[in-house]
C-alpha angles and dihedrals in degrees: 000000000000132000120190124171130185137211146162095074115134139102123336133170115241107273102026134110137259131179113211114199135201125195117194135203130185143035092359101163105074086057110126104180136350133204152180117231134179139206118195127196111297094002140105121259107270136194117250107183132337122203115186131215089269098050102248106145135210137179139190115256089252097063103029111131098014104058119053116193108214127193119203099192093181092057098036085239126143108193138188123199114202123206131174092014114203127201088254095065084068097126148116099259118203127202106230130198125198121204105171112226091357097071139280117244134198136197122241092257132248127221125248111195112189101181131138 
């Protein structure tokens, strides 16, 4: 009953900056949290960063004080901006939505490469 899809994954030099986007369709208000998670080679899918309905936010330790997760309510849209990019961020990352007992529902992932 949801669709999400992500983009602006691709190439980035170590230290710069992306912004991922994820643009959602369907029953959206029963949405209680969304997120952005990321599975690297060879590990386990892992949460970014989670912002609820109600906008409270919250990162991985990994990521605190370089990635921001932004909701734009008006254009259906979940974002993460990216900034200092290090080679370990180096993942598919996946926009998540989390209904409760009506389902939870993923994007298909787009790849971040942070590489010199």
């Amino acid at each position: 009953q949801v669709q999400l899809v992500e983009s602006g994954g691709g190439l980035v030099q170590p230290g710069g900056s992306l912004r991922l986007s994820c643009a959602a369709s369907g029953s959206l208000f029963r949405i209680y949290d969304m997120g952005w998670y990321r599975q690297a080679p060879g590990k386990q899918r892992e949460l970014v960063a989670s912002i609820t309905n109600g906008g409270a936010t919250n990162y991985a330790d990994s990521v605190k004080g370089r990635f921001t997760i932004a909701r734009d309510r008006a254009k259906n849209m979940l974002y993460l901006e990216m900034n200092s990019l290090k080679p370990e961020d180096t993942a598919v990352y996946y926009c998540n939505s989390e209904h409760g007992v009506y389902g939870t529902y993923w994007g298909q992932g787009t790849q971040v490469t942070v590489s010199a």
